[in-house]
C-alpha positions in Angstrom: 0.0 0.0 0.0 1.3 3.4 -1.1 -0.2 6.8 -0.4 -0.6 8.2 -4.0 -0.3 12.3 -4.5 -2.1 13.5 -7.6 -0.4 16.9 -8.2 2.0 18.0 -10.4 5.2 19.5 -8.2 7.2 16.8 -6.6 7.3 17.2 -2.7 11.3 18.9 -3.0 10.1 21.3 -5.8 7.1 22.1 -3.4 9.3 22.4 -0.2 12.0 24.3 -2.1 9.1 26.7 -3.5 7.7 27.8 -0.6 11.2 28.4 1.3 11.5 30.7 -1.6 8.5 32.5 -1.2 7.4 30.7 -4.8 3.6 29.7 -5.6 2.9 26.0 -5.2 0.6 23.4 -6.6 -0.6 22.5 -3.1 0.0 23.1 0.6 3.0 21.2 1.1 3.2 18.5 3.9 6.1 18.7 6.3 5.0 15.9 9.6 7.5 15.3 12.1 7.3 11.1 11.8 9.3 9.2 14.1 9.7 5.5 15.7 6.8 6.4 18.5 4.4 6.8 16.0 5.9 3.6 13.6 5.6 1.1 16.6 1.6 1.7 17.2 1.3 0.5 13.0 0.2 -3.4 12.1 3.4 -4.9 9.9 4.6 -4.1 7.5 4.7 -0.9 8.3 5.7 -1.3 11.9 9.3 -2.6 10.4 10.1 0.5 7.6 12.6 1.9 7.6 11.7 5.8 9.3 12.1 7.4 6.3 10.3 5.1 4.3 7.8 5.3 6.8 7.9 9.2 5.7 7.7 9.0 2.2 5.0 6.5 2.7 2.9 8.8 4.6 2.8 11.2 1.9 5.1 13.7 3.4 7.2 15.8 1.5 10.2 16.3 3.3 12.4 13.5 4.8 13.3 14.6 8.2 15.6 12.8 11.6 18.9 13.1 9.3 21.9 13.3 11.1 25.3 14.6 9.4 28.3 14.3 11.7 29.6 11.9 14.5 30.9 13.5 17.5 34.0 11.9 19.8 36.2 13.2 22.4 39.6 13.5 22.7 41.9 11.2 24.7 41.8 13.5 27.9 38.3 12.7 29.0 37.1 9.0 29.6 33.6 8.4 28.5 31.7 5.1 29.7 28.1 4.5 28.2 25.9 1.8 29.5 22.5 1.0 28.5 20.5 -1.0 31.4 17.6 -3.6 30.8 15.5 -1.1 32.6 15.7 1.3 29.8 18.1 3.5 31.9 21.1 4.8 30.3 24.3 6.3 32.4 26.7 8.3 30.8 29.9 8.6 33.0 32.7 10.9 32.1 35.6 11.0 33.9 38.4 14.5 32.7 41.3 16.0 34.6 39.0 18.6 36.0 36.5 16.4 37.5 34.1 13.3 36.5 30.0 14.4 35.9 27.5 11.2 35.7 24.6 11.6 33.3 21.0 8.8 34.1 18.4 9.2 31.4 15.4 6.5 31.1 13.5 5.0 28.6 9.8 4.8 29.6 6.3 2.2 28.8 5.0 5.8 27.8 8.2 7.2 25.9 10.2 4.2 24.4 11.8 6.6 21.8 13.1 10.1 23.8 14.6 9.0 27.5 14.0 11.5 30.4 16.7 12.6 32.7 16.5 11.3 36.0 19.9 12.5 37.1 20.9 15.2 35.3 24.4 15.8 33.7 25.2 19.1 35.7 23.8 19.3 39.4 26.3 21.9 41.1 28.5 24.9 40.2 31.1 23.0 40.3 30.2 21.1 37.5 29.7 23.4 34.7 34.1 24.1 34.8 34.0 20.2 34.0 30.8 20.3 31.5 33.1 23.5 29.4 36.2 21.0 29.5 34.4 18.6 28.2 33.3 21.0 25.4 36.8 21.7 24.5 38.1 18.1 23.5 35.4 17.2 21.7 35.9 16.1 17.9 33.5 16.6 15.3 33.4 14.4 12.2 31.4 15.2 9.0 29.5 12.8 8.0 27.6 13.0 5.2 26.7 9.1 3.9 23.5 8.9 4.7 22.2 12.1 3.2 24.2 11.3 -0.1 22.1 8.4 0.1 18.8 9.8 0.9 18.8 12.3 -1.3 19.8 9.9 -4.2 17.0 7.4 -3.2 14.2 9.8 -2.7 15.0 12.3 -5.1 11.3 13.6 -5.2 11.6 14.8 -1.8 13.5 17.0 0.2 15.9 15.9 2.7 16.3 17.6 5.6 19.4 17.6 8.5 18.5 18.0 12.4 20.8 20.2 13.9 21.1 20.6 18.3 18.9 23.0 20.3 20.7 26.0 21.3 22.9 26.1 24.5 20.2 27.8 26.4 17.2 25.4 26.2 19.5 22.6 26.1 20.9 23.6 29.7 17.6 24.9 31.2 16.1 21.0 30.2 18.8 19.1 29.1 21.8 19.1 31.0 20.6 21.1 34.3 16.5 20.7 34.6 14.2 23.8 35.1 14.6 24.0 38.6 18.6 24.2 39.4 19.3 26.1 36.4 17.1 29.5 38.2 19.2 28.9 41.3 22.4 28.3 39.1 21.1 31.3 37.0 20.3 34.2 40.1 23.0 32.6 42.3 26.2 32.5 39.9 24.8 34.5 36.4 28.3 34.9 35.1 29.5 31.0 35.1 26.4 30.2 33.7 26.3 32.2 30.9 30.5 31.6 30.1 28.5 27.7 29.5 25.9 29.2 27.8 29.3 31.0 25.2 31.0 27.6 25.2 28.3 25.3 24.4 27.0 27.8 21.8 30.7 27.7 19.7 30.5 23.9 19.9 26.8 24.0 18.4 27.7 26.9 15.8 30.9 24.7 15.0 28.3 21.7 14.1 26.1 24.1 12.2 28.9 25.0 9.5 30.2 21.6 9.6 25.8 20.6 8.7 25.4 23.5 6.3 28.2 22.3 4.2 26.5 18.9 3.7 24.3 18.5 0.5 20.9 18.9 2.7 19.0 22.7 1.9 17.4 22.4 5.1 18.1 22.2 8.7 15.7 21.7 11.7 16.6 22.8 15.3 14.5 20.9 17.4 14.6 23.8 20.2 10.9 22.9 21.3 11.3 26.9 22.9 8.0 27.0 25.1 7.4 29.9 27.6 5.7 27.2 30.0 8.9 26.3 31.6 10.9 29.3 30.5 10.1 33.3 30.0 9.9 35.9 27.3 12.5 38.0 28.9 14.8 34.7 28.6 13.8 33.9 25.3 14.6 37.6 23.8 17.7 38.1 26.2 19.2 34.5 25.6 17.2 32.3 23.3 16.8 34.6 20.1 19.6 35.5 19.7 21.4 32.0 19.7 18.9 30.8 17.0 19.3 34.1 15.0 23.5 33.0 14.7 22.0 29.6 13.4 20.4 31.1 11.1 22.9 33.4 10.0 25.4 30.6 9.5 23.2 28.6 7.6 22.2 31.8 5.2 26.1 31.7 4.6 26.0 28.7 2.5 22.8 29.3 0.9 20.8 26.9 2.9 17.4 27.6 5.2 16.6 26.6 9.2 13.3 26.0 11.1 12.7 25.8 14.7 10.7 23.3 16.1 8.5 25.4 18.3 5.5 23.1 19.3 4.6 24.5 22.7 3.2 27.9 23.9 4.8 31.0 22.1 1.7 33.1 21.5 3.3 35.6 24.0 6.5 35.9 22.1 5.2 35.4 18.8 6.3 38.9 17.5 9.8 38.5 17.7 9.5 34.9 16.4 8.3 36.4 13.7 10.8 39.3 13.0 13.5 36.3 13.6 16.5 35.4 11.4 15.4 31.9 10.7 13.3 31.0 8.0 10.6 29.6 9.7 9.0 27.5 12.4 7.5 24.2 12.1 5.6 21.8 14.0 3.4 24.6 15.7 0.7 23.5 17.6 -3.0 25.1 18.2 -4.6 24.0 21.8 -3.7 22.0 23.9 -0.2 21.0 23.0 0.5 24.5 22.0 -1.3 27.9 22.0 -1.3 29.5 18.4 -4.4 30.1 16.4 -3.1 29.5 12.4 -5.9 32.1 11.1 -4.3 35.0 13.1 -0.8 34.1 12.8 -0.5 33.3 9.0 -0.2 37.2 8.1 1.9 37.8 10.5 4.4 35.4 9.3 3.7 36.1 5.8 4.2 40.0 6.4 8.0 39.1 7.6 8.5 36.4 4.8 8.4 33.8 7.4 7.0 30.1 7.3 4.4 28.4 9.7 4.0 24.7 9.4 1.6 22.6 12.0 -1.2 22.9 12.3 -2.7 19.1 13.5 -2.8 19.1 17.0 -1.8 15.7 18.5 -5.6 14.6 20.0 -6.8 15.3 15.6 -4.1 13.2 14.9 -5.4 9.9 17.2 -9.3 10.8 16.6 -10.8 6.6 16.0 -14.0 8.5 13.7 -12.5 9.8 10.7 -14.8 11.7 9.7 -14.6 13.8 12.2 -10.9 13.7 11.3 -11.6 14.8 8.0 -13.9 17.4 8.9 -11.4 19.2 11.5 -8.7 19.0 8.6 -11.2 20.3 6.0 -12.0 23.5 7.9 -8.3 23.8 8.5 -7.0 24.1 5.5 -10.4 26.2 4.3 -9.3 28.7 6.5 -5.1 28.3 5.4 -4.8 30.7 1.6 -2.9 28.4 -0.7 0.1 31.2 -1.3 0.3 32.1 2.5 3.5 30.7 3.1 1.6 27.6 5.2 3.1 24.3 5.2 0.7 21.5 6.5 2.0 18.9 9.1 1.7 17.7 12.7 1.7 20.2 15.9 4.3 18.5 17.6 5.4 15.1 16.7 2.7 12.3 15.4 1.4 10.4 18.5 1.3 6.3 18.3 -1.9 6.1 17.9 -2.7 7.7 14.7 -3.2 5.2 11.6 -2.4 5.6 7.7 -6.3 6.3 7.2 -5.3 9.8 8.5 -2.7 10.4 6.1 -4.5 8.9 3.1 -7.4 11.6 4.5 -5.0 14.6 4.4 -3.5 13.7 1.0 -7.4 13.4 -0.5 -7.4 16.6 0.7 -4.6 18.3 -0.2 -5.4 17.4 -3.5 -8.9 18.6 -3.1 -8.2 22.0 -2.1 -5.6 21.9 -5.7 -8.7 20.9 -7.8 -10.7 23.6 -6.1 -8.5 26.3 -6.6 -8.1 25.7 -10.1 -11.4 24.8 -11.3 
């Protein structure tokens, strides 16, 4: 079984159009796919390959491509042990200090572990985190785009690139709660991490944006729910705005992932450096309501993609499923700089029916517009 499109750009011409600000056959279709959503699917389908998966699903940009492989140097010691529990403990051992990383693979989340222990509990600690920063080794890495790109050559291929070194502190490496104590308590060591970690992440980003991939995604998941405006402006902005920037170098384009609540800081999102956000969610995951926030994006020349919250996605009555879709993309202008695809990532639970819905009416909205 294959999802058939009936349209006449491929998805890479459609992607690469509306990056450029270019009219388009159709509302392209940009999901975030991934293995939680592949292991709730009957076989075959259950045993793709992820990016099979993708194409499968009609969407029109590969995405989960990684482009470099990361080592350290012979100074630091780094142990990695996997548990039958699903917990993982990273241990690394330098001649500054050792730091112990516990993450855990959940029933509920068999795909993304959650700290249990973080990597950096104490002041201390962030003098060993920046020496570890300093002897790491970066390799390009390139292979498996090469290959994507040559066997999907209708679509486009996109590269994942890290979060920037202040979201991936505040949750990452420290958790919410110690990083505002580390933050009010010792500001300047904190932010010399915040410089470090940020040239190891901007190193990465020339070494992606040299790859054959046009588009990068920065799965920064900014949300003001366990953050602040003032932080994201001050901090958060203007890390993303150098991604950006050093993608633009080489002629490529970047989104954010930004599938939580951001209606409050949705101005400067929109007067960003980056080319776009994607996976935006409307209530509950997220907070953004599509209608209102199309113009503003298109005013700035920025991209919105999203749009299907999570709960649409896993509806069992499909034609209820069709009928929220339907009034979504009534309401979404064909040239509005809209991409179509999942708030967030697709939940297990969702079926193929959904996507063989979406691309019925994708296609729909084509034969409507030009009739």
């Amino acid at each position: 079984m294959r999802l058939t499109k009936d349209s006449r750009m491929t998805g890479k011409e459609r992607v690469r159009a509306v990056l450029n600000h270019e009219s388009t056959d159709r509302l392209a279709f940009v999901p975030c796919i991934d293995p939680y959503f592949k292991s709730g699917l009957d076989t075959p389908f259950n045993q793709m390959n992820i990016y099979e998966l993708q194409a499968v699903c009609g969407s029109d940009m590969l995405r989960g491509v990684s482009f470099c492989k990361i080592r350290f140097d012979e100074t630091v010691q780094h142990v990695h042990q996997e548990n039958s529990n699903g917990e993982i403990i990273d241990f690394y051992s330098t001649p500054l200090g050792d730091l112990k990383e516990v993450q855990r693979f959940t029933e509920q989340s068999p795909y993304i572990p959650f700290p249990t222990e973080y990597l950096i509990k104490r002041i201390d600690d962030l003098k060993v985190y920046r020496y570890l920063l300093h002897h790491i080794i970066i390799e390009a890495d390139y292979e498996n785009i090469n290959f994507l790109i040559k066997k999907f050559d209708n679509l486009m291929v996109s590269c994942s690139v890290e979060d920037s070194s202040f979201r991936q502190l505040l949750t990452k490496k420290i958790g919410v709660e110690n990083f505002v104590y580390l933050f009010y308590e010792n500001q300047n060591e904190l932010e010399e991490t915040f410089h470090d970690l940020a040239l190891h992440f901007n190193n990465q980003l020339h070494i992606a944006a040299q790859s054959p991939s046009e588009v990068f995604i920065c799965y920064e998941n900014t949300n003001v729910a366990n953050s602040s405006p003032a932080w994201f402006e001050k901090y958060e902005l203007p890390l993303l705005n150098t991604y950006a920037d050093i993608v633009h170098q080489y002629g490529k384009k970047i989104f954010i992932h930004m599938c939580g609540r951001i209606n409050q800081i949705i101005e400067p999102i929109a007067e960003a450096n980056f080319d776009g956000i994607i996976d935006v969610s409307p209530p509950p995951t997220g907070d953004i309501d599509f209608v209102s926030t199309i113009p503003l994006f298109s005013g700035q020349q920025k991209i919105l993609a999203g749009g299907i919250e999570c709960n649409t996605f896993v509806l069992k009555d499909l034609k209820i499923f069709e009928e929220r879709i339907s009034i979504l993309l009534d309401e979404i202008p064909i040239r509005s700089g809209f991409m179509l695809g999942s708030g967030d990532a697709v939940p297990m639970g969702a079926a193929l029916q959904h996507f063989e819905i979406i691309q019925k009416l994708l296609n729909f909205k084509v034969r409507k517009n030009t009739a």
